[in-house]
N, C-alpha and C positions, 0 to 999 in steps of 0.2 A: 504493500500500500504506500511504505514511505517511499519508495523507486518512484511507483508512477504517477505521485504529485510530483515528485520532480521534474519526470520527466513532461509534464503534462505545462508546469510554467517555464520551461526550458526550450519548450517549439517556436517560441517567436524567434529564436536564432537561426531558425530553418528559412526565414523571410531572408531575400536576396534583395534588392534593388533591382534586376530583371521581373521579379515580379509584380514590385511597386508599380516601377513603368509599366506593368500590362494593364494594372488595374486603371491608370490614369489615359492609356491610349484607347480600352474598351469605351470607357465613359467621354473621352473626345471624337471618338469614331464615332459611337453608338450603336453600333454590331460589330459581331465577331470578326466577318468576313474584312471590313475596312479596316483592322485593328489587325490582322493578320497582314493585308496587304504597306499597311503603314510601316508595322516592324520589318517586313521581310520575311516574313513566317511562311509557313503550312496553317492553315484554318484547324488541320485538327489538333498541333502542335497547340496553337494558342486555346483550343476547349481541352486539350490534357493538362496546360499548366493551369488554367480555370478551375478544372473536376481536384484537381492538387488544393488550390486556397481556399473552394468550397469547404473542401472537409475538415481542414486546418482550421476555418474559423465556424464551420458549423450554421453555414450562413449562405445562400446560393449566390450572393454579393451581386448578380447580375439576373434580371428576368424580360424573360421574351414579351416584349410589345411590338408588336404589328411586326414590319420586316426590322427592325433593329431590337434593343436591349435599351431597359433602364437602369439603374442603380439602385439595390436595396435600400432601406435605412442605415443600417450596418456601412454598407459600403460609401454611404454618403458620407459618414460620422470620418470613414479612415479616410478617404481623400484628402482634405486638407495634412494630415499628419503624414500622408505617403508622399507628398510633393516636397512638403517641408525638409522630408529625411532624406528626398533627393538632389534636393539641393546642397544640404551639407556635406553629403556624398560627393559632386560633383564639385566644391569645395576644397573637398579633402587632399582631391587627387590633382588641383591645378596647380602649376608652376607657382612655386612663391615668389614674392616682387620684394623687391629693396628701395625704398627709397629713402637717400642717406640724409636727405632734408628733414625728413621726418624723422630720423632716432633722434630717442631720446635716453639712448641706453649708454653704456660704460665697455669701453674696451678696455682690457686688462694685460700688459705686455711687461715679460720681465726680459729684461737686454742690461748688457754692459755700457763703457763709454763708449764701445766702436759703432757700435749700432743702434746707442741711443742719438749720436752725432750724424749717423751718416741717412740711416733711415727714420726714426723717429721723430727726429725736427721737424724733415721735409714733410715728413705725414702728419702731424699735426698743424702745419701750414696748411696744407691740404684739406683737412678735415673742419680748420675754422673758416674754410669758403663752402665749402661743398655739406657740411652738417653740423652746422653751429652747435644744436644741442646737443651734441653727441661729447662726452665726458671720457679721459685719456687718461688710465691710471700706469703708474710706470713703478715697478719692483725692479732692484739690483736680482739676475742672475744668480743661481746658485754652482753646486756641484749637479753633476746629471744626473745621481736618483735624485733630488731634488726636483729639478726639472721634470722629471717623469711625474713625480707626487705631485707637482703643481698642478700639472695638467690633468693627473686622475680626478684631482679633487676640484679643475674646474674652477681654479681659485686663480689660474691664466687664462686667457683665450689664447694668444701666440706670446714662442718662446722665439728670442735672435739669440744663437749663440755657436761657436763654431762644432764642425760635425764630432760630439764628443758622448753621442746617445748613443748605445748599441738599439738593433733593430730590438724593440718593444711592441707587442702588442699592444693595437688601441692608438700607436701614436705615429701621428703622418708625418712628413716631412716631404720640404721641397728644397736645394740648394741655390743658392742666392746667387755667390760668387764665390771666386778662390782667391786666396792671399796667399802668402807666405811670412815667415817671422824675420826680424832684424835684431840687429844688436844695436841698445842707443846708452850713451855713455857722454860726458861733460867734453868736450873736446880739448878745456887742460888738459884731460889725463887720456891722449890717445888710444886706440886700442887697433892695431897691426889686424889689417885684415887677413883671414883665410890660415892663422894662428891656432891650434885647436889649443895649441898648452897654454899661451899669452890669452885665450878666451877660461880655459878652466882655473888656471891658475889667479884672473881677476876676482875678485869679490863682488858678486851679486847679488840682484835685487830680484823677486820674484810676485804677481797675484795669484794668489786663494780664489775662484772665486767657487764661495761654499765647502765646507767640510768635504773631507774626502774626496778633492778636487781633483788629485791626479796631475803627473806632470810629465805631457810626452819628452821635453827635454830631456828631463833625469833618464827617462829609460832611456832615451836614444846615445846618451852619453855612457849607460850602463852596458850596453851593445856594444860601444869602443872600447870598454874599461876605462872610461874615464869618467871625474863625477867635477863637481863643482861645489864650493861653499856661497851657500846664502845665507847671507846676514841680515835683509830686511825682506820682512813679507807682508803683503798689503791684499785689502779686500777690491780695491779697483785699479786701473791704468793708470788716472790724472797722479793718485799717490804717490805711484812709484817713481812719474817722469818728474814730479815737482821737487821729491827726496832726493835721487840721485845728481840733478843739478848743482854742480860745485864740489862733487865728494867723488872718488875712487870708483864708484859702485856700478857695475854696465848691469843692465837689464833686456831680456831677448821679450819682444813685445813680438804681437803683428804689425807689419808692415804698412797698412792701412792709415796706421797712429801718424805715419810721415805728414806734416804740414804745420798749421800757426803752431799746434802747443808745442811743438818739438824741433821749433824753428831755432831755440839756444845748445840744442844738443847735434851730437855728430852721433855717423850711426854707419856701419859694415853686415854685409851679407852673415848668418850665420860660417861658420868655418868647412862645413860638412856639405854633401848635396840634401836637399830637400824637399819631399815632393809636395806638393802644394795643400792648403787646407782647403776647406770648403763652410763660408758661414750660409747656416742653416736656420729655415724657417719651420718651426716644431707648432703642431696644434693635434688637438686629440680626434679620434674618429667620430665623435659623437658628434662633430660640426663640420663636418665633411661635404654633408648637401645642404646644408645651411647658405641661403641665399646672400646673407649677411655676411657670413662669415667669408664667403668666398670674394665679395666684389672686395674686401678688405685686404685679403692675401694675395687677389692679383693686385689692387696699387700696392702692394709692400714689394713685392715681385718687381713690375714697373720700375720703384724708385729704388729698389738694388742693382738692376739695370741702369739707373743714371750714374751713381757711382761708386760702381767696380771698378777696381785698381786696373 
C-alpha cells in the first residue's frame, strides 16, 4: 500500500513537455487530425499519446464535438499551467546573455605583481567603461594547493599565476604567455654573466608566494649539484626588487619585471639554458559554460595578448 501511494504521487514525473505541447496544439487545432498535421505526427500516434494522458489523469481531457474536439474542465484548468511550464522549459534550455553593463556582481582574482600590472590594470580600465557596477576584488596569490583550494571553495573566480598546478581535477586552464626568469642585482655590485659559480656563490634574494611554494630554481641547481644561499625571502616581487637595491643581494625574478621598477637595477640571463614558463589563467569547471565567466576570460586572454614579452 505504502509503494503504490508513492508510486501513484510520483507519475507527474512521467509528464514530458512533448506532451504538454500536444495538449496545447489539440486545443489550438481543435481536432486530432490538425494537431497531428501541425506537429508532424501520424493521427494515430497523437490518439496513442492522448489514450497515455487520459489515463494518467483519469480525465478524457479532450471530447468529440461535431468534426473537431473540445477541452474538458480538467483540461481547461491545466492549460494555463502547461504553457506556463513550457515556457520555462524553453527558458531553461536558451543561450544565456551577458550583458557587462548590467552586472552588478564581484569578480574575485588572486595574481601576483606581474599580472596584477600587466593584466589586471588594463582590465579594470576596461571594466570601468564597459560595466561600471561591476566590483574587482584582488587577493595576493598563494602556493598551488592553495590555489586549487581557492578555486574549490569558489572563494576565486580566476587564478594569474605561472604554470605551477599539476593537472587537477575540476580545474581548467588556458596559457597566457611565456617568459623566462632573469637575474637583477644593484649594478654596484656587478654580476658576470653566464657564471654559474659567480651566480651561486652570490647571496640571494628569493619570493614565497604561499606556504609550500616550491622553488624550480633550487631543484634545477640540485640537478647541477649546485645550491645557493638565501638570505632574504619575501611574500611579493616589488619587496625583493626595493630590498636588494644598494646591497650585495641578486634575485632571479621573471623577466617580464624588466621596465620603470627595475629601471635602477642591472640584470643577466640566468647562467644555464632554460626552457620557457608559461603564465596561466586557472578557473574551476563549475564556470566553464558560464556566459559571464567566459566573455571575462577571453578579455583577460585579449589583454595577455597585448603584453606578452
Amino acid at each position: 500500500m505504502i509503494l503504490m501511494s508513492v508510486m501513484e504521487k510520483a507519475e507527474y514525473l512521467d509528464l514530458d513537455g512533448r506532451q504538454l505541447r500536444l495538449l496545447l496544439t489539440i486545443q489550438s487545432a481543435g481536432s486530432l487530425s490538425a494537431a497531428a498535421k501541425l506537429l508532424d505526427m501520424n493521427q494515430s500516434t497523437v490518439s496513442y499519446w492522448l489514450d497515455l494522458m487520459r489515463q494518467r489523469f483519469d480525465d478524457p481531457l479532450f471530447v468529440r464535438v461535431g468534426n473537431g474536439v473540445e477541452p474538458t474542465e480538467r483540461t481547461k484548468a491545466m492549460l494555463p499551467l502547461a504553457k506556463g511550464i513550457l515556457h520555462q522549459l524553453e527558458a531553461m534550455c536558451e543561450t544565456e546573455q551577458y550583458q557587462p553593463a548590467d552586472d552588478n556582481g564581484t569578480l574575485r582574482f588572486a595574481a601576483a605583481t606581474i599580472e596584477r600590472d600587466s593584466i589586471i590594470k588594463p582590465l579594470l580600465t576596461y571594466a570601468r567603461q564597459t560595466a561600471p557596477n561591476l566590483r574587482i576584488e584582488l587577493a595576493a596569490s598563494g602556493s598551488p594547493f592553495q590555489m586549487v583550494d581557492t578555486l574549490r571553495q569558489a572563494t576565486a573566480d580566476f587564478i594569474l599565476m605561472p604554470d605551477r598546478i599539476d593537472a587537477t581535477e575540476g580545474i581548467m586552464r588556458r596559457n597566457l604567455f611565456e617568459f623566462t626568469d632573469t637575474v637583477f642585482f644593484d649594478p654596484s655590485i656587478p654580476l658576470a654573466p653566464g657564471d654559474l659559480d659567480a651566480y651561486c656563490n652570490r647571496p640571494q634574494a628569493r619570493v614565497a608566494l604561499g606556504p609550500e611554494a616550491g622553488f624550480g630554481i633550487d631543484r634545477k641547481l640540485a640537478a647541477l649539484g649546485k645550491s645557493r644561499k638565501i638570505i632574504l625571502q619575501t611574500a611579493d616581487f616589488d619587496s625583493v626588487l626595493n630590498l636588494i637595491s644598494g646591497t650585495d643581494l641578486i634575485a632571479t625574478l621573471p623577466s617580464i619585471l624588466k621596465g620603470p621598477r627595475t629601471a635602477s637595477l642591472s640584470h643577466v640571463p640566468l647562467p644555464w639554458a632554460q626552457d620557457p614558463e608559461h603564465l596561466v589563467l586557472f578557473w574551476h569547471a563549475r564556470n566553464q559554460s558560464s556566459a559571464r565567466h567566459k566573455f571575462w576570460r577571453d578579455k583577460i586572454v585579449s589583454l595577455a595578448k597585448a603584453v606578452a614579452p
